[in-house]
C-alpha positions in Angstrom: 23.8 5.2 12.6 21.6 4.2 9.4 19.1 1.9 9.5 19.5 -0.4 6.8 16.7 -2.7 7.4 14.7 -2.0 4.1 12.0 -4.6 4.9 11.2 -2.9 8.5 7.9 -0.4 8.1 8.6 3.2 8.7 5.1 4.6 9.0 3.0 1.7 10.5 5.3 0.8 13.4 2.3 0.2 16.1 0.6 -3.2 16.3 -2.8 -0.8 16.8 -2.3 0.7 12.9 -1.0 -2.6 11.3 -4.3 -4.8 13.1 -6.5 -1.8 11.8 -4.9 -2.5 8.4 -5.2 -6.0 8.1 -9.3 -6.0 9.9 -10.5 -3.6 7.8 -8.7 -5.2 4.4 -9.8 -9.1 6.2 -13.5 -7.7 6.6 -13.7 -6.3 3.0 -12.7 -10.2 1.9 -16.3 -11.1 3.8 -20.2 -11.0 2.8 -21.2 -10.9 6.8 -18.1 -8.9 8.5 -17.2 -6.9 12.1 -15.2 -4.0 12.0 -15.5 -3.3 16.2 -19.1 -3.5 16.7 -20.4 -2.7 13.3 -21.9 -5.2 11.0 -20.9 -4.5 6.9 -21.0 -6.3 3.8 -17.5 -5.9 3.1 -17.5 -7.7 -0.5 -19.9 -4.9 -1.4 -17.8 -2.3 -0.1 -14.8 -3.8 -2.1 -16.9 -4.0 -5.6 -17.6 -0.5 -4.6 -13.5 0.6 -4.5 -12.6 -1.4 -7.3 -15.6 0.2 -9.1 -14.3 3.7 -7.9 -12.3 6.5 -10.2 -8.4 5.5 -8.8 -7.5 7.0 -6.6 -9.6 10.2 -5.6 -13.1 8.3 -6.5 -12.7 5.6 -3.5 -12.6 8.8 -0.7 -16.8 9.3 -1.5 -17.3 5.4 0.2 -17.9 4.2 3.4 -15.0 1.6 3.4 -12.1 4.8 2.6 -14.2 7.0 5.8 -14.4 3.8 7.9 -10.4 3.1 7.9 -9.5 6.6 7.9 -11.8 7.3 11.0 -10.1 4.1 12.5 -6.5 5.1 11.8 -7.6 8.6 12.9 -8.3 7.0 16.4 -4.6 5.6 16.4 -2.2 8.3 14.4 -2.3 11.3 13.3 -2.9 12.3 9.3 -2.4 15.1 7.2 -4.1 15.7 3.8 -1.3 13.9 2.0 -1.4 11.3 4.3 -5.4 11.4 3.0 -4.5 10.8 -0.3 -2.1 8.0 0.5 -5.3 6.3 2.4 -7.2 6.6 -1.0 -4.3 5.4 -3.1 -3.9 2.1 -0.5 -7.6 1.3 -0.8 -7.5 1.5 -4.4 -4.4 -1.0 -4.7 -6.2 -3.1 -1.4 -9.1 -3.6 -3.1 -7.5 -5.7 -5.8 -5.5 -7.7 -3.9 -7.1 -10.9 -3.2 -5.6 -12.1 0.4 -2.8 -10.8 3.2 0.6 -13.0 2.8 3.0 -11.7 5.5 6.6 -12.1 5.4 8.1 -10.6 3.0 7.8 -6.7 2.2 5.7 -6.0 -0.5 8.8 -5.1 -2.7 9.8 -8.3 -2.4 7.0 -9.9 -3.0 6.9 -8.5 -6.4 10.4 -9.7 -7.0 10.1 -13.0 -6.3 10.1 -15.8 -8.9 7.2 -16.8 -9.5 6.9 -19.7 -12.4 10.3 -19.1 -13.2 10.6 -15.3 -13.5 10.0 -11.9 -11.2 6.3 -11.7 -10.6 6.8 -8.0 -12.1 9.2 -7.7 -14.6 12.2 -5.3 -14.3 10.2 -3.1 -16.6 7.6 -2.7 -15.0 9.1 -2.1 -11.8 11.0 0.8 -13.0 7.7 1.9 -14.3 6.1 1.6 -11.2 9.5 3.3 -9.6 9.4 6.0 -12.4 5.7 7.1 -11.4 5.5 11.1 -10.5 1.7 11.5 -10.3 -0.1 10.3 -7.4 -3.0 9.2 -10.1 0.0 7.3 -12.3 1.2 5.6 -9.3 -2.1 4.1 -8.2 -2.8 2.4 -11.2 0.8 1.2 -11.5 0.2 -0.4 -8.2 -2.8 -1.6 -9.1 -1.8 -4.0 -11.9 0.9 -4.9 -9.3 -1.3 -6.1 -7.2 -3.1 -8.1 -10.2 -0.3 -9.3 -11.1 0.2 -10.8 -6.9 -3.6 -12.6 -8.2 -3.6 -15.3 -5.6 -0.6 -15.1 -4.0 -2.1 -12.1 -2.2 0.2 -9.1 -0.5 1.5 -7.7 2.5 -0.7 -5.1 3.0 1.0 -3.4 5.9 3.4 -3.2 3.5 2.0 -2.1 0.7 0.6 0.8 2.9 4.0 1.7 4.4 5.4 2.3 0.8 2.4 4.5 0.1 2.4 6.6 2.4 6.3 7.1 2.2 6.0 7.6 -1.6 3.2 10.0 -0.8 5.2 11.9 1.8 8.5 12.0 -0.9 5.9 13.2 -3.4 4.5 16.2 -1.7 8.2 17.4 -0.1 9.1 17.2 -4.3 6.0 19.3 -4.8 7.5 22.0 -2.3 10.8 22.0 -3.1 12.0 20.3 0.3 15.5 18.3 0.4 15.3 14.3 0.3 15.7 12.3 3.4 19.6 12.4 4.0 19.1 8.9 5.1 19.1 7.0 2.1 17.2 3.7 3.9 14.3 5.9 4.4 13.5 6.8 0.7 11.2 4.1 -0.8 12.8 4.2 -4.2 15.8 2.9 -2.5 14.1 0.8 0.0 11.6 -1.1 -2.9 14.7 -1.5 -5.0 16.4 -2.8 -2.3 13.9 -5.3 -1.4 13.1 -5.9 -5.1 16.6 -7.3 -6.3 17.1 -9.0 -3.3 14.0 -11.2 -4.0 15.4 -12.3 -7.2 18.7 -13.1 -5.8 
């Protein structure tokens, strides 16, 4: 039977990946931080990422290698997975806070002063993306564009790394998902209208 829960994360289903998520992104929000034992300056560290080339620049700095080793610890990743981690730090690094509760889709549906906090047309922009480079910095203004209402970052990783995954089985000529609930076109879109419902 299909899953139709479009909201529920695919990739970061253990508490141990989504607390690394939300520590490392919470410590980067922080002059004097703790990720486990280790003292960092995590606003320098963030000047750093948002500084960075998007998305292949961030993977030279301490704050990409620190969460990667982390995640490492917890779940295995490939070299697209890799690139995923670089294109969620980019689009992390912008957002300013962590507001749970709704997917990140959703979030960017919502009505906000009267109208979707990104427009339909620029969704399907962000939707349309092909290139791993084009995606990041469509994510990237949507994450501006979140300014103080802040996103789900477990979220926004878990529609990352499934966009990442669909990207690279495109770039070998592999089948889609026969499950139509796992694809995160559908699933964004999904969560996207329903927000503005």
């Amino acid at each position: 039977m299909l899953n139709t829960d479009t909201a529920r994360e695919r990739v970061f289903t253990s508490d141990d990946t989504r607390k690394i998520l939300v520590t490392w992104f919470n410590a980067l929000q922080e002059r004097d931080a703790y990720i486990g034992q280790r003292r960092i300056n995590g606003r320098a560290w963030r000047a750093e990422l948002r500084r960075a080339t998007a998305p292949y620049g961030v993977m030279v700095y301490e704050g990409y290698h620190t969460l990667r080793g982390l995640l490492e610890r917890v779940m295995p990743l490939n070299h697209v997975d890799s690139l995923a981690l670089a294109v969620f730090v980019c689009a992390a690094a912008h957002a300013d806070k962590n507001t749970s509760g709704r997917s990140f889709a959703a979030q960017l549906g919502e009505n906000i002063k009267g109208r979707a906090c990104l427009s339909a047309l620029r969704f399907d922009r962000l939707q349309d993306t092909r290139e791993p480079a084009e995606f990041c910095r469509q994510l990237v203004r949507a994450v501006k564009l979140r300014g103080k209402e802040g996103v789900n970052i477990v979220s926004l990783a878990d529609g990352i790394f499934l966009w990442m995954r669909e990207w690279q089985a495109r770039e070998e000529h592999q089948p889609e998902c026969s499950d139509p609930f796992s694809r995160n076109r559908i699933r964004w879109a999904s969560e996207y209208m329903k927000a503005g419902n």
